[in-house]
C-alpha positions as a Markdown table, in Angstrom:
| # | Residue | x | y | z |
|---|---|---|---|---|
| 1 | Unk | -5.4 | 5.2 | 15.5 |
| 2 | Unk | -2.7 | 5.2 | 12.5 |
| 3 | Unk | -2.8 | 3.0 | 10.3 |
| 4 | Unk | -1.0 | 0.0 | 10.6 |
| 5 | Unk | 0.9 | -2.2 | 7.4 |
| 6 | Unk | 0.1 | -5.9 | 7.9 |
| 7 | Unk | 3.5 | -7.3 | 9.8 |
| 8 | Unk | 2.4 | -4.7 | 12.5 |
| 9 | Unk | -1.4 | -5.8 | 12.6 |
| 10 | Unk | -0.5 | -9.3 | 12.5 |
| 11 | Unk | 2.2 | -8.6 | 16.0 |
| 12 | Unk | -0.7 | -6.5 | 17.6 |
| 13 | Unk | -3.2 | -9.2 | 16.9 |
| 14 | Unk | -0.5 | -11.6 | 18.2 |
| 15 | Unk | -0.4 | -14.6 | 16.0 |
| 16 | Unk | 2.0 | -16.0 | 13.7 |
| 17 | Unk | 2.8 | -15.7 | 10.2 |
| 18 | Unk | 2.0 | -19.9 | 10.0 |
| 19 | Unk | -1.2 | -19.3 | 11.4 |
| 20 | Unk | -2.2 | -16.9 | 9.5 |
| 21 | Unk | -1.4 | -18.8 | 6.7 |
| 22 | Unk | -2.8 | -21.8 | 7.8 |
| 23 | Unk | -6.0 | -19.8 | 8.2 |
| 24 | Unk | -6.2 | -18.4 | 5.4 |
| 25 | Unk | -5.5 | -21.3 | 3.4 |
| 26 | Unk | -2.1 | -20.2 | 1.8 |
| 27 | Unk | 1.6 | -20.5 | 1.8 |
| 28 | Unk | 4.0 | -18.9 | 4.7 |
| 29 | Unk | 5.6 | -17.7 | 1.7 |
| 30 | Unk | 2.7 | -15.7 | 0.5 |
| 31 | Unk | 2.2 | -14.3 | 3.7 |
| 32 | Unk | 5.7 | -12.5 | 4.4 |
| 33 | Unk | 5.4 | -11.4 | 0.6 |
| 34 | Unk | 2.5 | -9.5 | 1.6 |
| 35 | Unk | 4.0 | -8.1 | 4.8 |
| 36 | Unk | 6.9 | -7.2 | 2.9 |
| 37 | Unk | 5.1 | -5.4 | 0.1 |
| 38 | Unk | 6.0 | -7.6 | -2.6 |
| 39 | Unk | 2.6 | -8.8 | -3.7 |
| 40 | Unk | -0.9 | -6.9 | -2.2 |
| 41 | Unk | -3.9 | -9.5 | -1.0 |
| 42 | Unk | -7.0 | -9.5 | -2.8 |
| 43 | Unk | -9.8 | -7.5 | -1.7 |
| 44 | Unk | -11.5 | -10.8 | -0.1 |
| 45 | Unk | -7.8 | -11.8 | 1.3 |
| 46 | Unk | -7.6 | -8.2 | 2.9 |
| 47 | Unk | -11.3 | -8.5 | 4.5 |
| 48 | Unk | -10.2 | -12.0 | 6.2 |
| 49 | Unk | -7.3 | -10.5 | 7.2 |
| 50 | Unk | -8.8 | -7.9 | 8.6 |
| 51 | Unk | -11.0 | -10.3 | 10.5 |
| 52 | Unk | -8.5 | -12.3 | 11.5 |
| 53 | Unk | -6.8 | -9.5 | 13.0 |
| 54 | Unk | -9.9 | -8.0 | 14.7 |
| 55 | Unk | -9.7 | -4.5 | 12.8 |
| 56 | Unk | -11.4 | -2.8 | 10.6 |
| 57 | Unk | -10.1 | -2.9 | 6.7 |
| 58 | Unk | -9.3 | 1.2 | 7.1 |
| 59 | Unk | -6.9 | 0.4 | 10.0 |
| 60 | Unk | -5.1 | -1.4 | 8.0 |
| 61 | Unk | -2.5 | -0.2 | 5.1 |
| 62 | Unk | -2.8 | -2.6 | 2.2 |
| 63 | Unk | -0.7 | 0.0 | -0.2 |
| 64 | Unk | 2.6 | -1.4 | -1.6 |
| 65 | Unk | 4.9 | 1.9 | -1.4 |
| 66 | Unk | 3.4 | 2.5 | 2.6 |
| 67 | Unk | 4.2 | -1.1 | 3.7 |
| 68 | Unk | 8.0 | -0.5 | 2.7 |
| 69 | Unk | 8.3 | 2.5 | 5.3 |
């Protein structure tokens, strides 16, 4: 499996960008920032994510420069 940057785990896990927010317990803005590689979640953010998403943390690409492809 290739990696995946968070917008496309998110879509495979099929949920929204307010839910995950709401889950996670911070902002819809926060969210697309880190789907559009303006900010990178903290390692703890990234593992609930992760979660969330039902994947493993090396499934996922948390890098800034890889999420703007």
């Amino acid at each position: 499996m290739s990696k995946l940057n968070l917008r496309q785990a998110r879509e495979k896990a099929g949920v929204s960008v307010e839910f995950v927010a709401e889950q996670m317990g911070v902002s819809v803005e926060l969210v697309k920032s880190w789907e559009a590689g303006e900010k990178s979640p903290e390692m703890a953010q990234g593992f609930s994510l992760s979660m969330l998403y039902g994947m493993s943390l090396n499934d996922i690409t948390f890098n800034l420069q890889a999420q703007e492809a």
